[in-house]
N, C-alpha and C positions, 0 to 999 in steps of 0.2 A: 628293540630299536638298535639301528646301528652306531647312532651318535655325529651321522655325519650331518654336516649343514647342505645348504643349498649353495656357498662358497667351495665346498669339498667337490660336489658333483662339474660345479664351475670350473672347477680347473684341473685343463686336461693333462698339466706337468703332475700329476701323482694318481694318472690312472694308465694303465698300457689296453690297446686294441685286440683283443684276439678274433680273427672272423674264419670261420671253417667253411670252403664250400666245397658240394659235394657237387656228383648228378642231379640230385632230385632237391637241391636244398640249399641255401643259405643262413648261417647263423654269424650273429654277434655278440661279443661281449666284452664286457670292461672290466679288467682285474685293479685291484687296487693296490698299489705299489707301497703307499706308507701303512696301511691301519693292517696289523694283521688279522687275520680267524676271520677277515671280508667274505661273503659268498661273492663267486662272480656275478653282476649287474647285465643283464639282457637287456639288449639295446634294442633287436629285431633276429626273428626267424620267421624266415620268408619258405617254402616250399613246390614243388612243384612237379607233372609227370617228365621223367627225364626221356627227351625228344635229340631228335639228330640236327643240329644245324640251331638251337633253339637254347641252349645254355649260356652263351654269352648275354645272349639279348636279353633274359632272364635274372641272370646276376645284375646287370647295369640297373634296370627296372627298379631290380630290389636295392642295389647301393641307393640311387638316386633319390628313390622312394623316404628313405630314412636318413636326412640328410644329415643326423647326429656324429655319424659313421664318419663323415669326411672333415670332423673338425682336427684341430693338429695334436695326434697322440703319438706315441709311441705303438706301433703297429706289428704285430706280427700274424702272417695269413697263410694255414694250414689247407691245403688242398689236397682232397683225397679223388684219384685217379687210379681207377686199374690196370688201366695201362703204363705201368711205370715199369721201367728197364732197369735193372743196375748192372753196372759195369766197374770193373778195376779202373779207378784213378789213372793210374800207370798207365794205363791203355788210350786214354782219352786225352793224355798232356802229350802224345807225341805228335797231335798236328793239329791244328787249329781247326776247329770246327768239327775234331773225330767224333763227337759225343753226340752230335745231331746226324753226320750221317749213318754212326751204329743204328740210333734211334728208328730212323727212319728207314732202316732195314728191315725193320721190325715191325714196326706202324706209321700209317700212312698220315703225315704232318708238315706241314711245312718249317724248313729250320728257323725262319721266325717267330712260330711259336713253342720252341720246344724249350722249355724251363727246366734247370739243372738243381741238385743238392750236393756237398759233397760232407763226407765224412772221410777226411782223411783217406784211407785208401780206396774206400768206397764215391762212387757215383751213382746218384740216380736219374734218369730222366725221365718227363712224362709231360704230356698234353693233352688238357682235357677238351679243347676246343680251339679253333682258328676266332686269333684277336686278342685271348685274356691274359695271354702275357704283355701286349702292349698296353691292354685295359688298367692292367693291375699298378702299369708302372708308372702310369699316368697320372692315376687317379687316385694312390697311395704312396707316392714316391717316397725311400727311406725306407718303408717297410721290409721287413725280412720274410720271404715268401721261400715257406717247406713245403716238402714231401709228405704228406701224414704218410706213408709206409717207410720213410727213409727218417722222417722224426720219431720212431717207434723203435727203426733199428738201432739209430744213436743212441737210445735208453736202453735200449735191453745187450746188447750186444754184450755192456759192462756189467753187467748181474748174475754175475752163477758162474756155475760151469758145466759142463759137458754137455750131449746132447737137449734141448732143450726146444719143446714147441708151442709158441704163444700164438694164441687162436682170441681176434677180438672183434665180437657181436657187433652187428648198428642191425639196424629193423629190414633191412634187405640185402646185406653183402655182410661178408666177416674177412679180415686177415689171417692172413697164415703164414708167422714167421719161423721160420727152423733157423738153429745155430747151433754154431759147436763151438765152445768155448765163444772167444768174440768172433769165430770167422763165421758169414753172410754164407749161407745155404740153399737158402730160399725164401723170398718175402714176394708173396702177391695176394689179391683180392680176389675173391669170387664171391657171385650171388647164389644166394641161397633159399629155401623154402619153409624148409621142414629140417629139424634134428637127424635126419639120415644123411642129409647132406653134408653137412658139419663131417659126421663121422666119415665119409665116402673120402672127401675131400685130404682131410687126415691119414686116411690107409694108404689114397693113394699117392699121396708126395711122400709117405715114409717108404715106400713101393719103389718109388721113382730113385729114389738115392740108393736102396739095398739097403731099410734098415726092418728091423719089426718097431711096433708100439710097444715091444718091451724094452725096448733100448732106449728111448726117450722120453723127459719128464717134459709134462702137459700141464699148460693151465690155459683155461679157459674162462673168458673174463668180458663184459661190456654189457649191453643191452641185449634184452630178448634171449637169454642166453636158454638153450633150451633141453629140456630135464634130461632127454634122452643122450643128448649130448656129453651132456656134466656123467652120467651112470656108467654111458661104455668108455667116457677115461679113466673114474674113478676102476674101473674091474681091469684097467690094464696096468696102475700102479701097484 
């Protein structure tokens, strides 16, 4: 038992929001901000085949569906997109709107919906769909709405040192973030199948920069994580 009441679950000043959504998916959760050793509380996970033109309608479906979601919490909403840019900071302060039309150099978006992260020197941008930044802001106003690839790099970026390559599973895509010391290398997302991929993927962004897999420490971490995987880093350490 966890000891909490049904006045505890009531009130939403001592729980925060976390909602993740992906392509194929929607989740929620309620973290508890006073009681520690809480497990997170699932509110809803909603799923779905990821289709072109069909994600926002999707997400809305599933907020409105669970109307628990839109009561007044403290909010924070993780959005993972493979199409996410990052850019030097510096680069994107020197003219108003430089950051949407880099983006859009790049992928085809309207600068209305392109949503930003920034870390300091770092920029990311990325849009998963036409509408769910106006969706988001509407219908969660206050919330603090990341990047899952650029909330990944804020954590790790300050952990370690030297070359370093963090690789993290979900059931049909994994990231792939390379750093050197804190400096931003390479972070992006790709779909995946099967354990050879993983590894392909791996060879070949250490490929792409001029480095071997003996030059950099590998972990490998999340769901589905897959045997073959885990074997051909372990034989490159």
């Amino acid at each position: 038992m966890n000891g909490l009441t049904a006045a505890d679950f009531a009130d939403t000043g001592q729980w925060r929001l976390i909602v993740r959504i992906y392509r194929g998916g929607i989740s929620a959760h309620l973290e508890n901000t006073l009681h520690e050793g809480l497990e997170p509380q699932l509110l809803f996970a909603s799923s779905w085949e990821p289709g072109e033109g069909t994600l926002l309608q999707n997400i809305e479906n599933a907020v409105y569906d669970h109307p628990r979601v839109l009561d007044d919490f403290s909010a924070c909403i993780l959005v993972f997109d493979r199409r996410t840019a990052f850019m030097p900071t510096e680069l994107v302060e020197e003219a108003e709107g430089a950051e949407e039309t880099y983006y859009s150099a790049l992928y085809s978006a309207d600068p209305a919906d392109i949503l930003t992260d920034t870390d300091g020197d770092l920029t990311a941008a990325y849009s998963p769909a036409p509408g769910l930044k106006g969706f988001l802001s509407r219908t969660f106003p206050g919330a603090r709405v990341e990047c899952n690839l650029m909330n990944q790099v804020r954590r790790l970026r300050r952990e370690g040192t030297g070359l370093r390559l963090f690789v993290t599973m979900r059931p049909d895509e994994a990231d792939f973030i390379l750093l050197d010391g804190e400096n931003l290398i390479s972070a992006s997302t790709r779909a995946w199948l099967a354990g050879p991929d993983i590894v392909y993927y791996a060879l070949n962004l250490a490929d792409a920069y001029g480095y071997t897999m003996s030059d950099i420490s590998v972990k490998i971490a999340g769901e589905n994580v897959p045997e073959v995987g885990v074997e051909f880093f372990n034989r490159q350490l």
